[in-house]
N, C-alpha and C positions, 0 to 999 in steps of 0.2 A: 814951355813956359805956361803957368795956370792965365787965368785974364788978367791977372794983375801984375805977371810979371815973372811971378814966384814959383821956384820949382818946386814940388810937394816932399816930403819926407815921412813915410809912414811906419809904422810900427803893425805888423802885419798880425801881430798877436794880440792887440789891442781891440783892432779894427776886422770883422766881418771883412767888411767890401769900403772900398772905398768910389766917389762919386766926384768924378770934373767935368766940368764945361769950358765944352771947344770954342775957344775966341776969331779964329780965323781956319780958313780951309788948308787941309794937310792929310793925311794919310795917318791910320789906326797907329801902325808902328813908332812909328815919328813921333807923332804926340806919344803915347806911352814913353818913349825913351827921352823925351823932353822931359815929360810932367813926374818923370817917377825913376831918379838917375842911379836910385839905388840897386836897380833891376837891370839886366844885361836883355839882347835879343832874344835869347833861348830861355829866359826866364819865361816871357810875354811869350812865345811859340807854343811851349807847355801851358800856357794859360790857354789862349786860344784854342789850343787844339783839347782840354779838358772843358771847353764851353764855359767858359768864368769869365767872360769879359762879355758885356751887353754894350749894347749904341742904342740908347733912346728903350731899352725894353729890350732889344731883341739881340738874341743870342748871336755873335758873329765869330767866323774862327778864321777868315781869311785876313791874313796881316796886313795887306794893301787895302784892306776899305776902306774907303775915301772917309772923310769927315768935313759938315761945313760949320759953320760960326752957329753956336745956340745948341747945338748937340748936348746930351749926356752921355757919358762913357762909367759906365761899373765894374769897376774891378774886384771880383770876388778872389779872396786871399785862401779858403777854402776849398779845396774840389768837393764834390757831390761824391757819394761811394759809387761803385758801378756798380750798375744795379744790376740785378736778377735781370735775365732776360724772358718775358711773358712769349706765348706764339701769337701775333698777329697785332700786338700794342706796342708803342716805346715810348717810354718816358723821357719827355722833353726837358721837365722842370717841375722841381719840385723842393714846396716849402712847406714850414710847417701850419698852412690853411690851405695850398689849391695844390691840384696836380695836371701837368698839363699831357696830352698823352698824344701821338699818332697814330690813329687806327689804321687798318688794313680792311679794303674788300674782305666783305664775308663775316665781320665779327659783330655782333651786337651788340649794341650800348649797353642793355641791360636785357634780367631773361622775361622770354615771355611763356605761356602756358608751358608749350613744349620744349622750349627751350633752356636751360637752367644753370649749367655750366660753360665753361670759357668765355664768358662773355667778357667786357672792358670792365664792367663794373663789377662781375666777382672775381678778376684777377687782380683789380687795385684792392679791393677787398683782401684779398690772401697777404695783399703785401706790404698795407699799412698795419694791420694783425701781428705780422712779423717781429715788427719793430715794438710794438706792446697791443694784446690780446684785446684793451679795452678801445685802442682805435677803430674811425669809422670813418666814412666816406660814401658822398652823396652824390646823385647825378644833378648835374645842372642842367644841359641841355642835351641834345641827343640828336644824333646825324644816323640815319637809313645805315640797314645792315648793308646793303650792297655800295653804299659809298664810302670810300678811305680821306683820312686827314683827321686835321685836328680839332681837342674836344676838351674843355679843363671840369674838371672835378671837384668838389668842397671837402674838407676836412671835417668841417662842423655845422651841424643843423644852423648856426646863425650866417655863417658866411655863403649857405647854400641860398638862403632868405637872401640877403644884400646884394645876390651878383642878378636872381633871376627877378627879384622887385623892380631893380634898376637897369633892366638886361641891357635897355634898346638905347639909355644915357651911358652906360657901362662899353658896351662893345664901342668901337670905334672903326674896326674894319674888318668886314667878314669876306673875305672871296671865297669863289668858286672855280674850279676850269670844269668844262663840261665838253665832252666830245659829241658833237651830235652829228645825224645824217645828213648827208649833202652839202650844196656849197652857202654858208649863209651872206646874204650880199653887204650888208654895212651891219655898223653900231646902231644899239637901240633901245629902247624899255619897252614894260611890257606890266600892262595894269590889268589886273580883273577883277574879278571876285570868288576866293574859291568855298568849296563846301563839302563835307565829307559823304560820301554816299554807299549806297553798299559794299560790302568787300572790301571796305577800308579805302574803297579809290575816291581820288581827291575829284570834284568837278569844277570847271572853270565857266563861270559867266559872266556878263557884262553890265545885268540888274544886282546894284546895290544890297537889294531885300535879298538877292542869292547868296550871299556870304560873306567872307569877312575880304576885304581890301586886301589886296597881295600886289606889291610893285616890285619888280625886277630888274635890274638894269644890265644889260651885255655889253662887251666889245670882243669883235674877230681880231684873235692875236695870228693863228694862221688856218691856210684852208686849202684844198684840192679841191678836183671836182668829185670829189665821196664824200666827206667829212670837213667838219670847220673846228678848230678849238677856239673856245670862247673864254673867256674871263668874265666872272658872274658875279655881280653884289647886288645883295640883296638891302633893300630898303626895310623890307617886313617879312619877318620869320614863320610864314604859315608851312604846313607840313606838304611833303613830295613837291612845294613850289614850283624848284627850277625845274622839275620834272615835266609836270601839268603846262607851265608857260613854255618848254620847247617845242609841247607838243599843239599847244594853242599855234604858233606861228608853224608850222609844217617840218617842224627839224627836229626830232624826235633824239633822248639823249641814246647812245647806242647801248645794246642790250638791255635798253628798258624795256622788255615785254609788256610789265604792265600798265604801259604810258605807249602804246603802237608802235614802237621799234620792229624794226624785221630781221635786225642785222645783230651777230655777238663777234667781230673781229678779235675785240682783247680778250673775252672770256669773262668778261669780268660788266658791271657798271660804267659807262667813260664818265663819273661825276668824281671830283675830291676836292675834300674842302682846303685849300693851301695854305690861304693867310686868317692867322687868329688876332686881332686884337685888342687889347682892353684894359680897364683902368683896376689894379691888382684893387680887391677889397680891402683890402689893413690898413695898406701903405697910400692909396692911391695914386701910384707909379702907374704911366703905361709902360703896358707888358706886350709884345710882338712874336707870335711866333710864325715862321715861314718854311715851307716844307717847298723843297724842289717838284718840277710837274714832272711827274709817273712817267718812268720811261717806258711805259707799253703806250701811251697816250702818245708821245712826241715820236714813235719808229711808223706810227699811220701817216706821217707827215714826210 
């Protein structure tokens, strides 16, 4: 039943996607097979499991997700095509203004001197091209080649302007997991000032006149006596951050050499960026996207 009682009845050809709000607490499937009777359970499984049905923004494909009163639920009536598979990117979502992508260890935002192919940004290139030669695509923001997760991208020089003008009222929730060395003893923040200094490395101090404000916030989700995993949101987006403040407090992220690490257990950075989210530029929807934590991160545990 919608809040007012009423079952919905929709014409799947008319309507994109359709949009309800959950009145009381129940479970994803339930509501669907309440609010939308002309749909069976294997209708909604196929939806789910093609990623067309959002909660509040964010993509969900498990049938039992809970739901409580004040939710949004979107039901897209179209599947997305399967896309091209890129190496080291995956396309989360994608419309006709933003794309949202999952990077991997190891791949660059965008190139630099020496580097010029495979990057995120000339493979979304290749691939918005595909579909008509005169498409383009912009970076918005940009996450460390050695850190994996997620990153969205503009379609058009205006909606590149609108998302990075209004980054900091735009974003709503950025985390982090960061594996760092030894054992971290509680939750905490972490304020300084940082500054760019030779060799591109970032410095941390505590005089204002040294740099630009950078606040960090942690919580220890779990930990041995080697390594801690942390959950990291950041207040202010200055560059190598979470890096520079693990190593301000003695917990260096692992296999950051360039930030005093000593340790490479995974091979890899232990930083990924998990949760993205934000308020779409067109629509102004929030938009959520959540990536599971890296199972070479959770097998140190």
């Amino acid at each position: 039943m919608g809040a007012n009682g009423h079952t919905h009845k929709f014409n799947a050809k008319q309507k994109q996607e359709v949009c309800l709000k959950v009145s009381e607490s129940t479970t994803l499937m339930k509501f669907l097979l309440a609010q939308i009777p002309s749909k069976n359970r294997d209708n909604f499984k196929t939806l789910l499991n093609d990623k067309q049905i959002r909660v509040d923004g964010e993509i969900i494909t498990w049938y039992n997700h809970p739901l409580r009163p004040g939710q949004e639920v979107i039901v897209g009536w179209f599947k997305m095509p399967r896309e091209k598979q890129y190496p080291g990117i995956k396309i989360l979502y994608e419309d006709q203004y933003i794309i949202v992508i999952e990077k991997s260890a190891g791949v660059l935002s965008v190139a630099t001197e020496t580097v010029r192919d495979m990057t995120a940004y000339s493979m979304l290139r290749s691939h918005v091209k595909e579909k008509d030669p005169s498409n383009k695509i912009f970076i918005v923001h940009r996450i460390d080649r050695e850190t994996s997760g997620v990153m969205v991208f503009a379609k058009s020089e205006q909606v590149k302007t609108k998302l990075q003008k209004n980054w900091d009222e735009t974003v709503i929730d950025r985390t982090y997991l960061a594996v760092v060395e030894g054992e971290v003893e509680q939750t905490g923040t972490i304020v300084s000032y940082l500054k760019e200094g030779a060799s591109f490395v970032m410095h941390s101090s505590q005089n204002p006149a040294e740099g630009q404000r950078a606040v960090t916030h942690f919580t220890v989700l779990k930990k041995n006596a080697q390594y801690s995993l942390l959950k990291v949101n950041l207040e202010t987006g200055r560059k190598n951050q979470i890096r520079v403040h693990m190593q301000d407090i003695g917990h260096c992220i692992i296999g950051d050499k360039k930030y005093g690490s000593t340790v490479n257990p995974i091979g890899r950075l232990g930083l990924h960026a998990q949760v993205l989210e934000f308020l779409h530029p067109v629509s102004n929807k929030p938009m959520r996207f959540k990536t599971p934590i890296p199972r070479i991160f959770l097998k140190l545990f």
